[in-house]
C-alpha positions in Angstrom: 0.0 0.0 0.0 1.1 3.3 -1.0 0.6 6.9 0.8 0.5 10.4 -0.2 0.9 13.3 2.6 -1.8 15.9 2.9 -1.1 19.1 5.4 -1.7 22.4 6.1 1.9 24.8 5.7 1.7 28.2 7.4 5.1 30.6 6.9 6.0 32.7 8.8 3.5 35.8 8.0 1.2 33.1 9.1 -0.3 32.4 5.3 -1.3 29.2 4.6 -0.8 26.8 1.9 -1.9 23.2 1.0 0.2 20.6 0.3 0.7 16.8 -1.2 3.7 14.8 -1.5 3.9 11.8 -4.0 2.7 8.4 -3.2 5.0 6.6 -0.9 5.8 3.1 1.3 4.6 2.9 4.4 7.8 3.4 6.1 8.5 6.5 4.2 5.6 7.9 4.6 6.4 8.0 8.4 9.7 9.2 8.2 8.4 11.9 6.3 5.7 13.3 8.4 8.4 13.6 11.7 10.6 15.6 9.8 7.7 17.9 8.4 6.7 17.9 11.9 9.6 19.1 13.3 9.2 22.3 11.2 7.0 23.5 13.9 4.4 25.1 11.1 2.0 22.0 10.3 -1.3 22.7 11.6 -3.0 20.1 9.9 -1.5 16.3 8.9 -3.2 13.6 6.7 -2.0 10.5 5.2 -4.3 8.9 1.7 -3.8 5.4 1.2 -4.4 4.1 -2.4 -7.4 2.4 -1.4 -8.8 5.5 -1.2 -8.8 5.4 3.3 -7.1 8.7 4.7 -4.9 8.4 8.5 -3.9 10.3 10.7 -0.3 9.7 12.2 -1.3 8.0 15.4 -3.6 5.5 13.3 -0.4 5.1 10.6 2.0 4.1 13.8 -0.7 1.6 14.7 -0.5 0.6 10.6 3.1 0.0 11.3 2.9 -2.0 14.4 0.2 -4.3 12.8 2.4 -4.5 9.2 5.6 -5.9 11.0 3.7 -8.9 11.9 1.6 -9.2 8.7 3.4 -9.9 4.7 3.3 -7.4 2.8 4.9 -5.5 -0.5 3.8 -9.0 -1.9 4.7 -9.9 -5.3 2.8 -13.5 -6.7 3.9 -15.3 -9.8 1.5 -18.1 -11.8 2.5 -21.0 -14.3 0.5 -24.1 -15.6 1.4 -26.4 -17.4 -0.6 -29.6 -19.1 0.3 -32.6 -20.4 -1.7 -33.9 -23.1 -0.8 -37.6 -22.6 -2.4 -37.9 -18.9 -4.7 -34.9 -19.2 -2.9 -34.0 -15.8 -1.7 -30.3 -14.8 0.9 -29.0 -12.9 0.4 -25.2 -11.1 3.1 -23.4 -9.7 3.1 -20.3 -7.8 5.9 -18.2 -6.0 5.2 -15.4 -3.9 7.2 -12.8 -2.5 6.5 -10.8 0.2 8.4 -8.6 3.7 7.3 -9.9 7.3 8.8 -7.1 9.4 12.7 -6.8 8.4 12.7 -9.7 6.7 12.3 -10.5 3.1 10.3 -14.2 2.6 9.9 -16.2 -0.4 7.2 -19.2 -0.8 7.4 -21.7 -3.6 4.6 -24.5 -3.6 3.1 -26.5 -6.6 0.4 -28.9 -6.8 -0.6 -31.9 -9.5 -4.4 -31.5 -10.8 -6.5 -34.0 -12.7 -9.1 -33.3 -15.3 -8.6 -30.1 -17.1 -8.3 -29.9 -20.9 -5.9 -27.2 -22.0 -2.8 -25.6 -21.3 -5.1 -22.4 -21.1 -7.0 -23.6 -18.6 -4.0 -24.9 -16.5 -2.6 -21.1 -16.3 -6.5 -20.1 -14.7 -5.9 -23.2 -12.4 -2.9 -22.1 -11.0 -3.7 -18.7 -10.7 -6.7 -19.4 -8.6 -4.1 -22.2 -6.8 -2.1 -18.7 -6.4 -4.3 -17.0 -4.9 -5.1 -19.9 -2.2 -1.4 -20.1 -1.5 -1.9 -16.0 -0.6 -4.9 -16.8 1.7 -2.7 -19.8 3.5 -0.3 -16.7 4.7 -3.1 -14.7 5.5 -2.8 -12.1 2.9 -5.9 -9.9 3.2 -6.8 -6.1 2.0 -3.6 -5.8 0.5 -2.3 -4.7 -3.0 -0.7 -7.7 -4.8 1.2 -7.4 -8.1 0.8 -10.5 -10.1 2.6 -11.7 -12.6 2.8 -14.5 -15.0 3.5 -15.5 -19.1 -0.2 -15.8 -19.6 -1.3 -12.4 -21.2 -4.8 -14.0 -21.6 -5.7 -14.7 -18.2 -4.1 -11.5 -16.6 -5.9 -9.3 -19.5 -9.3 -10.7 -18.8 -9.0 -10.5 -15.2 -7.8 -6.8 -15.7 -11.0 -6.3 -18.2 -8.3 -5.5 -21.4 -9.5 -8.7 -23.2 -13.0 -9.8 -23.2 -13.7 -14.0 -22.2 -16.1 -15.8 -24.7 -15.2 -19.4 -23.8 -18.3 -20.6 -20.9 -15.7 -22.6 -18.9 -12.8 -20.2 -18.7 -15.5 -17.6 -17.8 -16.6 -20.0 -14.8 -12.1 -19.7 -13.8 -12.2 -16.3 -14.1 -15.7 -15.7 -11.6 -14.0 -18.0 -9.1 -10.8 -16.1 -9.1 -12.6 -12.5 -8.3 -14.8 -14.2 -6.1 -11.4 -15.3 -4.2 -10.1 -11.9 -4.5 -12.8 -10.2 -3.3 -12.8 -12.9 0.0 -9.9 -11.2 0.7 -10.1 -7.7 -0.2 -7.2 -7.8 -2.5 -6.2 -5.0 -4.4 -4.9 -6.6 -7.3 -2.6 -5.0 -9.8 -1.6 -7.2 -13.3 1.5 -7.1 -15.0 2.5 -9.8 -18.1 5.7 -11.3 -18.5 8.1 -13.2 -20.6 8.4 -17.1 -20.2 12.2 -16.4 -19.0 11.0 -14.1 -16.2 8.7 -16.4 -14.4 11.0 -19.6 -14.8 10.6 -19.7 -11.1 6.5 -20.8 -11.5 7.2 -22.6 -14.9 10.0 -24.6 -13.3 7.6 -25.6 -10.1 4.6 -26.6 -12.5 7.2 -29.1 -14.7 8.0 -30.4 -11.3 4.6 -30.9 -10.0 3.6 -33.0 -13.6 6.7 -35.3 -12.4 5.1 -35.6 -8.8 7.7 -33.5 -7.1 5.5 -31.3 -4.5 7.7 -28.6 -3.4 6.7 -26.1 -0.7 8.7 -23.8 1.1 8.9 -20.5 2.9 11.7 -19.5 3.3 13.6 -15.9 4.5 16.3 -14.7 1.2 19.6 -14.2 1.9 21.0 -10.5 0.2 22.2 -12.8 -2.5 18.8 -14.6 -3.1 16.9 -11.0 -2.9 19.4 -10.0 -6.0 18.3 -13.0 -7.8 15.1 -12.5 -7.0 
């Protein structure tokens, strides 16, 4: 989640003038507000959230408290992948996310039976995505997703229309799972090369390897990353 700063400037021949900084983190936001603070000519500080909520400081200190021990900055990628010889899928998903100081990583797949398409693999493991998000208790939050399907993230987005009955029935289950959890979802396609990570955990899941992890990065793994 993102914040802009609203306040009230008064110079010294006591006129006034609104002001609004640029959207910023959380943390920043904070920092921010103590050093305008400490001006000694604020009369009036507000803090607007992207979801359209505005704070005041005390409530944003309380935000801050409550973040440490929740993810967030969470980044979730999505790969299926079918086999056309068993008519089994494989869905992998890899989500990123902070917990405090720390910077965590999940990877987790899964093995599913009777789908009938590639296509509808990728919807399969985005809605086994966003399951994966509720298991860490991911709710009200802005999510950046991001996968090699430009088809399922361009109808979710409402770019591409859906004319196909049974992907429409994928994509009604996905936003009824978003809305569950009051995630703020934000859509962003991507090569095959950039989401190897998912691709790599759906092949593996078609060969019955279940992977799941979560796991806090190392500096070296947060550069791969």
């Amino acid at each position: 989640m993102k914040f802009s700063i609203e306040w009230t400037y008064e110079t010294k021949k006591k006129q006034k003038i609104q002001l609004t900084s640029e959207a910023v983190s959380l943390s920043e936001a904070l920092l921010i507000a103590m050093d305008i603070e400490q001006t000694g000519r604020v009369k009036e500080l507000v803090f607007a959230s992207d979801d359209g909520q505005t704070w005041t400081l005390k409530e944003l200190k309380k935000l801050q408290t409550k973040v440490k021990e929740e993810p967030s900055e969470i980044t979730a990628y999505f790969d299926g992948g079918f086999d056309k010889g068993t008519g089994e899928c494989g869905l992998g998903a890899v989500i990123y996310y902070t917990l405090g100081n720390k910077k965590m990583r999940v990877r987790t797949n899964e093995k599913v039976a009777e789908l009938d398409s590639n296509n509808e693999a990728e919807y399969a493991a985005f809605s086994f995505l966003v399951s994966a998000l509720e298991g860490l208790g991911i709710t009200r939050q802005t999510v950046t997703f991001k996968g090699d399907s430009q088809v399922v993230l361009n109808q979710l987005s409402g770019e591409w229309p859906c004319y196909e009955e049974n992907f429409s029935v994928w994509l009604d289950k996905i936003e009824q799972q978003l809305e569950k959890l009051k995630i703020r979802p934000i859509y962003i396609p991507i090569s095959r090369k950039e989401n190897n990570e998912a691709d790599k955990l759906a092949t593996q899941a078609l060969k019955s390897i279940k992977i799941h992890s979560n796991l806090e990065l190392s500096k070296e793994d947060e550069n791969d990353g």
